[in-house]
C-alpha positions in Angstrom: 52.7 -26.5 -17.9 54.9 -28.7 -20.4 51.8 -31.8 -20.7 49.2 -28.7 -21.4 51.8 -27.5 -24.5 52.1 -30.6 -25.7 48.4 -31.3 -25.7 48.2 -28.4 -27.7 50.6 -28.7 -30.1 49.5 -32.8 -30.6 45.8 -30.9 -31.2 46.9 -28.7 -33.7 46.3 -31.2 -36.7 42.6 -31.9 -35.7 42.4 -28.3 -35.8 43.8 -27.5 -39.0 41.8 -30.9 -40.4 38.9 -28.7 -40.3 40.1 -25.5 -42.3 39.0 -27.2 -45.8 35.8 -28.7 -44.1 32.3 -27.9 -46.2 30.4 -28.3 -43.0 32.8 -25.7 -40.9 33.2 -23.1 -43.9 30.4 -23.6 -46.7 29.6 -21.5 -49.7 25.8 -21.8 -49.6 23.9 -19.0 -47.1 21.7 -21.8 -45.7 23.9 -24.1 -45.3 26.6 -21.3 -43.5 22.9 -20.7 -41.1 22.4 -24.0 -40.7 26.4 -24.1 -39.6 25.5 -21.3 -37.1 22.7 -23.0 -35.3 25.1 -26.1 -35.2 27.8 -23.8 -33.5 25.1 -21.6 -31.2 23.7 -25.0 -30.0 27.3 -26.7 -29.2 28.2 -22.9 -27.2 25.3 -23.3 -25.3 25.7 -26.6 -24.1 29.1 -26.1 -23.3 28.5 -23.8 -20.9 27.6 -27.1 -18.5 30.0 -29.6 -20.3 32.6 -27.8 -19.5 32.4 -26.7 -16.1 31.4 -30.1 -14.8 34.6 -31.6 -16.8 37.1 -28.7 -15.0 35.3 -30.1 -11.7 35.7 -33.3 -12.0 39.4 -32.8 -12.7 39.8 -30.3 -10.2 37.5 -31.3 -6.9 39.7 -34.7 -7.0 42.9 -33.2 -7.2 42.2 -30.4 -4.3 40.7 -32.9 -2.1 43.6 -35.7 -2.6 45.2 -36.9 0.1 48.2 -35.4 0.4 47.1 -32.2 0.4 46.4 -30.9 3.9 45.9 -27.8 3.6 42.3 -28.1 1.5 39.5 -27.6 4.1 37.2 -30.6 4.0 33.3 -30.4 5.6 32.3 -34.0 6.1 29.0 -33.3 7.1 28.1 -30.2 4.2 24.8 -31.5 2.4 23.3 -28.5 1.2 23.8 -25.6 -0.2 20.4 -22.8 -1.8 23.2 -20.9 -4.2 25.0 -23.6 -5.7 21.0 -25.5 -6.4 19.8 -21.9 -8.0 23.0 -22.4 -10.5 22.6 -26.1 -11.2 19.0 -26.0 -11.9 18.7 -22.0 -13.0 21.7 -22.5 -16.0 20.4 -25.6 -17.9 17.2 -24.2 -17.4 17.6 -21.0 -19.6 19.6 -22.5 -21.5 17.4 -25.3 -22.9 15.1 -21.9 -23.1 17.6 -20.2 -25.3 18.4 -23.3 -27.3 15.0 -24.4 -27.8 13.6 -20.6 -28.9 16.8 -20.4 -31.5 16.0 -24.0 -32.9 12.4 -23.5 -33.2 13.0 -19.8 -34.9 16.1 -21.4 -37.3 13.7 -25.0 -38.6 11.1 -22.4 -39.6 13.0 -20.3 -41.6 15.7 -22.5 -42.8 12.4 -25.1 -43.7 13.7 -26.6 -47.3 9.8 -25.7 -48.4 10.6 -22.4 -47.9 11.8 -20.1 -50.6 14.8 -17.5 -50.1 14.2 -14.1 -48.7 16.3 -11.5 -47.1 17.0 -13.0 -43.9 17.8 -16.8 -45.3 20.0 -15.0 -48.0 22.8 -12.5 -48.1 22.8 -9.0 -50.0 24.4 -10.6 -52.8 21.8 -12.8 -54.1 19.6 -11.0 -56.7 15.8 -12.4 -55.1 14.1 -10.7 -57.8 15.2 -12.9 -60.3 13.4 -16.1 -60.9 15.0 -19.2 -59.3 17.1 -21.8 -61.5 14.6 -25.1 -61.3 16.1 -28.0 -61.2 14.6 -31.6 -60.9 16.2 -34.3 -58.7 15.6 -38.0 -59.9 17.7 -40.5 -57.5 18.5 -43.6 -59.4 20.3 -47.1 -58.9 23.0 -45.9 -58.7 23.2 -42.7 -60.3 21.5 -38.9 -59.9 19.3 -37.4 -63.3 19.2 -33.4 -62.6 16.9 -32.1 -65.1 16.6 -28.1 -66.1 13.3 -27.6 -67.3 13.7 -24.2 -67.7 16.1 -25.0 -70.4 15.2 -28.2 -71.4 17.9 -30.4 -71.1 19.5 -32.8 -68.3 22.8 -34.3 -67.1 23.8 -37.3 -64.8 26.3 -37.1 -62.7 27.1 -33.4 -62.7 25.0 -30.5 -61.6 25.9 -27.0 -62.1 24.2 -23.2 -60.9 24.9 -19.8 -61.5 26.2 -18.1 -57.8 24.0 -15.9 -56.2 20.9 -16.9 -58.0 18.5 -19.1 -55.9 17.7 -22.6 -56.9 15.1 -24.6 -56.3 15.2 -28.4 -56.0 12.4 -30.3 -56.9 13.4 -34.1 -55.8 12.3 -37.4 -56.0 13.4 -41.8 -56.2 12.6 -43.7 -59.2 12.7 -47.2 -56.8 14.2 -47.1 -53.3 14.6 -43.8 -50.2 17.4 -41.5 -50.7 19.0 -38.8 -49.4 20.4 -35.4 -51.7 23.4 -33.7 -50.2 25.5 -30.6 -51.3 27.6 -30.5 -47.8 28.6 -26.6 -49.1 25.1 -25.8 -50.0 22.8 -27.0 -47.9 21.3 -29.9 -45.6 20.7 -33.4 -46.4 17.4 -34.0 -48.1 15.5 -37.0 -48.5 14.0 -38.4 -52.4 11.2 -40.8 -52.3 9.5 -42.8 -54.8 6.1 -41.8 -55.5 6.9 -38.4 -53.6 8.8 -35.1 -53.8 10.3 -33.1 -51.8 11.8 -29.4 -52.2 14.6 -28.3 -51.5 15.4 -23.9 -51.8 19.1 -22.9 -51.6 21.8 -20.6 -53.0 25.8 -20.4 -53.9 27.6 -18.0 -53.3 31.1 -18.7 -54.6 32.1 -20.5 -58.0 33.9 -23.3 -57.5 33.6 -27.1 -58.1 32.2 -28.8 -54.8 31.3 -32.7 -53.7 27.5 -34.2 -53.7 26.4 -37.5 -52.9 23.9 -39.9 -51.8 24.2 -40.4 -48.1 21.9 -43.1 -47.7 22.9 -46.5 -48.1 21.1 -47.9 -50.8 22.6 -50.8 -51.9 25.2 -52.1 -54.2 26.5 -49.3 -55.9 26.0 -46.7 -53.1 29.7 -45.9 -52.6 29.8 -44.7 -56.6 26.5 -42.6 -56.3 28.8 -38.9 -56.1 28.4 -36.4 -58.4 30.3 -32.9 -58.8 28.5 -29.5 -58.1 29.7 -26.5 -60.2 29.0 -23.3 -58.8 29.9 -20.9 -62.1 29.4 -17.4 -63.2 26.4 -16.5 -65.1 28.3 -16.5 -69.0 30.0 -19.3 -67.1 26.7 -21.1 -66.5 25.3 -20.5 -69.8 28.0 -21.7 -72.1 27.7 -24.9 -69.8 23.9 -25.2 -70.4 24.9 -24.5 -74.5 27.7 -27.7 -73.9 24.7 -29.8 -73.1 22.2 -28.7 -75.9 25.0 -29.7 -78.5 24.9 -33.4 -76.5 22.5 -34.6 -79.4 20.9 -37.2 -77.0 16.9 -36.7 -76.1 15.5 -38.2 -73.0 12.4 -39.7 -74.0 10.6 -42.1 -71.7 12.0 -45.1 -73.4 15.6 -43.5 -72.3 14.8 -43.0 -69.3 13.6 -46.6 -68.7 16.8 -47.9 -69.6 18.7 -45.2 -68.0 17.0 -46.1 -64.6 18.3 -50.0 -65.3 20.6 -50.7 -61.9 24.0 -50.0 -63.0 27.4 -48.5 -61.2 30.3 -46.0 -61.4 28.4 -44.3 -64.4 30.1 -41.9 -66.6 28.7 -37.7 -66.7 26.2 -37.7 -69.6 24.4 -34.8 -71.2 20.6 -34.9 -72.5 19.8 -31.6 -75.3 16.3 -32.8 -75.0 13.9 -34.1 -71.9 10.4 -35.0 -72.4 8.6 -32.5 -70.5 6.0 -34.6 -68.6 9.0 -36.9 -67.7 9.6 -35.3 -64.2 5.9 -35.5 -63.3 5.2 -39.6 -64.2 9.0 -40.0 -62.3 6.7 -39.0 -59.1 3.3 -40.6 -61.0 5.4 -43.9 -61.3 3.6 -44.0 -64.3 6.7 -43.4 -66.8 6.2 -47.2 -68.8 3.3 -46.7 -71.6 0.1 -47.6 -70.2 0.8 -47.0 -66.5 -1.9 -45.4 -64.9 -0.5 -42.8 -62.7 -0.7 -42.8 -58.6 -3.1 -39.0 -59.0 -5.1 -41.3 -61.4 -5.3 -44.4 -59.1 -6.7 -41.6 -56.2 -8.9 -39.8 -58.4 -10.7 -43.6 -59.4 -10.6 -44.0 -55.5 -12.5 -41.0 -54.7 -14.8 -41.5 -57.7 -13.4 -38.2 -59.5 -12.5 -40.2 -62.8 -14.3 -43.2 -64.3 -12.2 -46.2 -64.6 -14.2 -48.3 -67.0 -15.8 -51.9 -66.3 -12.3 -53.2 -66.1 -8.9 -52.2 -65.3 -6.0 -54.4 -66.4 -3.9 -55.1 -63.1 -0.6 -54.3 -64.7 -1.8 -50.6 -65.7 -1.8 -50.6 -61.5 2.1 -51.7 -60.5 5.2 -50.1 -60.9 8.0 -51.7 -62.3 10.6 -52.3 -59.8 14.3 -54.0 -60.3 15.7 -56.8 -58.0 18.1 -55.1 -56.2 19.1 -57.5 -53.7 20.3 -60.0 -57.3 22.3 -57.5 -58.7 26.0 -58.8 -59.2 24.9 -62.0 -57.0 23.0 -63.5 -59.8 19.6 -65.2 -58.2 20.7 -65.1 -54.7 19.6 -62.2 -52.2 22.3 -60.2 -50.9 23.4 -61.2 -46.9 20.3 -64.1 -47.3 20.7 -66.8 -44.9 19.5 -70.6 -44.8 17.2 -71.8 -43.9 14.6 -69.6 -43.8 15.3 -67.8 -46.6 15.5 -71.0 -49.1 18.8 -69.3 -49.8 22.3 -70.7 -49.5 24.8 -67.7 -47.4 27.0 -66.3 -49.5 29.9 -67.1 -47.2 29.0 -70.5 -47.2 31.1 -73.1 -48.0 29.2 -76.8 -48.1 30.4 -79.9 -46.9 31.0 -82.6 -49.5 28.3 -84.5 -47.9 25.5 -81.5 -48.2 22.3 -82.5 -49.4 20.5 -80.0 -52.0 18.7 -78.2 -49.4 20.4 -74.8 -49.6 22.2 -73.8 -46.3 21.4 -78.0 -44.6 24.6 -79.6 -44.1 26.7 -76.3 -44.2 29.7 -75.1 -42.2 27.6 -72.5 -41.5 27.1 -71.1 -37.3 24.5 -73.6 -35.9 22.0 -71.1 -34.9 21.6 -70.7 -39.0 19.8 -74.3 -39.0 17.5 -73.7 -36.2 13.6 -74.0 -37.4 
């Protein structure tokens, strides 16, 4: 019994790791139901893992040599019980598991508004739901509150028990929007948005973060999530109106410049078509917008004789140059025309980037 004690007692700190987890113990009704599916799910298969794990241990150690007394049948191949359980058990329970994941994607679906059985008793449906707009930048996050009429980077705050509703999209590259304590990860995509319905249920000040990998400054992209009472909330959204700083399109542009470990900042003003040419890619004067681009497609809306290509492209930033001035990050030679970052020439290297390198041979292959 002493090397089971001391398994225990050496597992205790894994154990304990877990009491301040967000994923274990969140705030957030969906994401506390979207913890219960994770826990139903691991129960269920654990009824198989961990019989066939006490079997393995224990069939080898009753049948070891030594021991005489355990009565061994050589020529035993079959047995109708013991098939019934093997194939009877994971059969209802991938039945079970598959009827409880279907049932919770449906109504924990981030599409889908709150109702009573997504939300506790607490949370006041009736009320409308705080709207808040998700813009994932290089390498920093823009909420917007239109309801209000202001915006912050880098900080995001909600009044408990009051739903909220997400509305989230990329100004450049794929990302992903996650409150561990509130709910699932979400992806933002340029040119696209998604939704995303959830609720907090306990004030406090919890982590959010991209958890994509995105580039350069993806290990800065974190923000902090206030959950606050309502006079709590409200003095907050008063903190921002007093910010004096409008976003206007031309702020935004230069906001959404690639830049890293960016300080919170507070907007009293947002232009309120802003959101909608984010997801348009139309935010630079004179861009037509993607709705427009369809609409000319389907012959809806007359585009004139002549439609300057630029009014067509979205502006775009060259991610891979950022803090490596004209190379592209991890490029290698020769195919790329690019020296490796990690090169180090020879004196005798000709000007051919990446020919006559101490770089692995396979890198000067044609």
């Amino acid at each position: 019994m002493r090397p089971f004690r001391l398994l225990a007692v050496l597992s205790l700190p894994l154990l304990l790791s877990a009491c301040d987890s967000a994923l274990l113990f969140p705030n957030g009704d969906i994401a506390a139901r979207q913890r219960d599916m994770l826990l139903i799910a691991t129960g269920l298969m654990l009824i198989v893992i961990v019989p066939v794990i006490v079997m393995s241990l224990y069939i080898p150690w009753r049948y070891r040599a030594s021991n005489k007394k355990a009565d061994y049948d050589a020529d035993w191949n079959h047995s109708t019980k013991l098939e019934l359980v093997i194939w009877t058990v994971p059969l209802l329970i991938i039945i079970v598991l598959g009827a409880v994941t279907w049932v919770g994607t449906h109504l924990l679906d981030p599409f889908r508004p709150l109702d009573k059985v997504t939300a506790s008793q607490q949370v006041d449906l009736k009320q409308d739901p705080l709207e808040v707009q998700v813009v994932a930048l290089n390498w920093k996050w823009l909420f917007i509150y239109p309801q209000y009429g202001v915006a912050t980077v880098n900080e995001l705050a909600a009044p408990v028990n009051r739903p909220i509703q997400f509305d989230l999209t990329a100004d450049t590259v794929m990302n992903a929007f996650y409150i561990p304590t509130l709910a699932g990860m979400v992806y933002s995509m340029p040119g696209m948005e998604t939704k995303l319905h959830a609720v907090i249920n306990k004030p406090g000040v919890y982590d959010g973060f991209a958890s994509q990998y995105n580039g350069a400054g993806f290990s800065d992209m974190s923000f902090k999530f206030y959950g606050q009472k309502k006079g709590d909330f409200e003095a907050w959204i008063n903190n921002l109106k007093a910010s004096k700083k409008t976003l206007d399109r031309a702020a935004y542009l230069d906001l959404a410049k690639p830049s890293q470990d960016v300080p919170v900042t507070y907007y009293t003003s947002v232009d309120k078509s802003l959101f909608d040419r984010v997801v348009g890619m139309c935010v630079p004067k004179g861009k037509l917008c993607m709705q427009q681009i369809v609409d000319i497609n389907q012959g809806k809306m007359d585009a004139g004789k002549t439609i300057d290509v630029n009014r067509l492209t979205h502006n775009t930033y060259d991610l891979d140059a950022y803090g490596h001035t004209l190379e592209a990050q991890g490029a290698t030679a020769p195919a790329s025309n690019y020296k490796p970052h990690s090169d180090e020439l020879k004196p005798d290297a000709g000007s051919n980037a990446g020919q006559g390198s101490v770089a692995p041979p396979q890198l000067h292959t044609n």
